[in-house]
N, C-alpha and C positions, 0 to 999 in steps of 0.2 A: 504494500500500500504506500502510493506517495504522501507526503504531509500536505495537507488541505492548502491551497493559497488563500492567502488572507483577502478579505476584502475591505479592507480599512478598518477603522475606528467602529469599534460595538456600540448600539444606541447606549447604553450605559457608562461607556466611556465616553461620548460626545457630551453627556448630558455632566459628568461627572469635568468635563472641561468646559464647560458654558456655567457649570457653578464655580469653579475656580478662577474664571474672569470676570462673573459680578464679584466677586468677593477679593481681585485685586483691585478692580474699580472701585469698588466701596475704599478700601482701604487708600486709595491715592485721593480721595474726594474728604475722608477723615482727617486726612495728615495733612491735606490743604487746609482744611476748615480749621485742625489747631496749629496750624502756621501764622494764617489769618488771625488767629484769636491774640496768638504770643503778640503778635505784631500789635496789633492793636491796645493790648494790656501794658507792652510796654511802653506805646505812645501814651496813654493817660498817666502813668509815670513819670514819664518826663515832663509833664505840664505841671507837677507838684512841688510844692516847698520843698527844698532841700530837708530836712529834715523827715516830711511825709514819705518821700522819696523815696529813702535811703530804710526805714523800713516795709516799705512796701516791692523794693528788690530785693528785701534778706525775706519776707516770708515768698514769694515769690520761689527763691532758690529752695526753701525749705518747702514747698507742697512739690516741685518738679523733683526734688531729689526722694521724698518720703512718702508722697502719694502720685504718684507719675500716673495713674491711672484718671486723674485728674486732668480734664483738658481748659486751659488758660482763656477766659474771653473778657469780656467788660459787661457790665450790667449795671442800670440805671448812670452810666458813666466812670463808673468804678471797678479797680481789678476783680476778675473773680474767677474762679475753677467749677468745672463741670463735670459732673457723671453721667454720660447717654443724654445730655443738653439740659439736663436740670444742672442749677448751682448748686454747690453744696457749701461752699462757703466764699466770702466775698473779706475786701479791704477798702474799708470805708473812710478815708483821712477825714479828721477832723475839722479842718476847714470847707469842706463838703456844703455842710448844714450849720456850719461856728459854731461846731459842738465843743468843747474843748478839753475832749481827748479822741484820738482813733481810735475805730472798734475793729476788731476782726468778729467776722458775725457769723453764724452757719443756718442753713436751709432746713426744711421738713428733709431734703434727701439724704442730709449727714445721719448716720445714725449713732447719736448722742445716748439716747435716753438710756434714764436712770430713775427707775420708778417714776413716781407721778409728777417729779418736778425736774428738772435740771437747767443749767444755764445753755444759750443758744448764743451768747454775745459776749466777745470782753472787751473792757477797755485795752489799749495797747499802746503806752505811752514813750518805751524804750526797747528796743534788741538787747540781750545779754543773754547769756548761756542759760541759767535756769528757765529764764524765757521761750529761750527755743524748743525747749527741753519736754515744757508743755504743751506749744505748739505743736511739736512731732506730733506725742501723746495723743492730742486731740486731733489731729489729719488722720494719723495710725486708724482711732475706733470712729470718725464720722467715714471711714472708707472701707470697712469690715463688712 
């Protein structure tokens, strides 16, 4: 018996390579969309008081290196990280609204909770180690 000649591609494999091309087009259309966003996040940065600024590029480094699952945009004009296009949390400088202090604030999509109450907001007055320390902390469980 000779071996069969093939007749190309099995409907299973066509079908199995037409899903592997929406799904690297999804993927070049996502990495656009958080290219766009960094982009953007870090232009309303640069519009900020030095001081605003300066930590809103250290949390900034701190959600892309400790929740990277997290994609970078702006919201209400303000930096902010996203999970599947919900925010989950945002940085809202103080001279925003003349509040006077920054918050860093988190979404219903962070998952915080902690029985029937917990905090969704902090004040955010200074960067220093202990600081960041709780920031992880809290990117780490609003990203779980």
């Amino acid at each position: 018996m000779s071996p069969k000649k093939a007749d190309g591609f099995s409907a299973a494999e066509k079908a199995a390579m037409a899903e592997r091309a929406r799904e690297l087009k999804a993927e070049a259309k996502s990495n656009q969309l958080r290219a766009d966003g960094e982009k953007d996040l870090l232009a309303k940065i640069s519009e900020m008081a030095p001081d605003e600024a300066a930590i809103a590029t250290r949390l900034h480094e701190l959600v892309t290196t400790h929740a990277p699952i997290l994609a970078p945009k702006t919201w209400y004009g303000m930096p902010a990280w996203a999970r599947d296009g919900k925010v989950v949390c945002f940085y809202q400088p103080g001279s925003k609204f003349g509040a006077r202090y920054n918050t860093l604030g988190f979404q219903d999509a962070a998952t915080l909770d902690d029985g029937p109450m917990w905090p969704s907001s902090f004040a955010l007055l200074a960067m220093n180690p202990a600081v960041e320390a709780q920031i992880v902390g809290l990117l780490k469980k609003a990203t779980k």
